[in-house]
N, C-alpha and C positions, 0 to 999 in steps of 0.2 A: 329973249323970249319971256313975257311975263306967264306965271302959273300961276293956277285959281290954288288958293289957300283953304285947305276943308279941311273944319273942325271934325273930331272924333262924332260928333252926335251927327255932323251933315252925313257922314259915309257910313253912316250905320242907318241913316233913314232913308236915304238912296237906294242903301243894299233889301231893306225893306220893302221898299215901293217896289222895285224890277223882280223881287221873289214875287211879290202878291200879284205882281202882272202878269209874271208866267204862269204861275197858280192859275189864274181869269180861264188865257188865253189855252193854259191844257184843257181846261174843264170842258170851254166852247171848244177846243178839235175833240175830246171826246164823245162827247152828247153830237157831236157833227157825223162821227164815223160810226156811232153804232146806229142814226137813222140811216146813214149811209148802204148800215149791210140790213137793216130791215129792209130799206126799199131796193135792194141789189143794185147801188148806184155808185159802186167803188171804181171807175174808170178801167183801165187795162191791165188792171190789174186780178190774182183771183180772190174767191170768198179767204182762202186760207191766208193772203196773205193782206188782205182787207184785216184780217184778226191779233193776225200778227203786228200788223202798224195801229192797232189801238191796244194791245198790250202795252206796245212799244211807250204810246203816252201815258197809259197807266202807270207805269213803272218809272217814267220820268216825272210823273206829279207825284207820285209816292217820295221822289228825291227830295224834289223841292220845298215837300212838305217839310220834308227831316231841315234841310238847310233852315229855315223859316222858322222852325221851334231851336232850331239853333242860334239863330240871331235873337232870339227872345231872351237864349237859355243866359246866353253873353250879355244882353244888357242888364238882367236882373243881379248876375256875377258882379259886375262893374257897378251898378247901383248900391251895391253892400261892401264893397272894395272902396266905395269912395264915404258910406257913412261914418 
């Protein structure tokens, strides 16, 4: 079985990219679900629990943010480890 060879910079900019992806992709389900409960169009579900599943992303883009300043916080670490 051949394996793909990644350098430290490839897996730190990969992990990069798919943080900032998720970042995007909460942003767009949040701005999604609070038109959602403006227009009272949350499916079968109720208003409270329409609120609860946009905390829910709130609180996971709040994560991701922290992950994200942490992938910064490591390459600025490793940039002064390696001068």
């Amino acid at each position: 079985m051949v394996m793909c060879e990644w350098t430290l910079a490839d897996i730190k900019n990969r992990a990069s990219s798919k943080a900032f992806a998720k970042q995007t992709i909460l942003k767009l389900d949040i701005e999604d679900y609070k038109r959602s409960l403006k227009q009272g169009t949350y499916g079968g579900i109720t208003y409270e629990e329409a609120e609860q599943v946009l905390d829910g992303y709130k609180t996971e883009l709040q994560v991701w943010n922290y992950i994200t300043c942490l992938l910064y916080t490591s390459d600025a670490a490793d940039d002064l480890l390696c001068v």
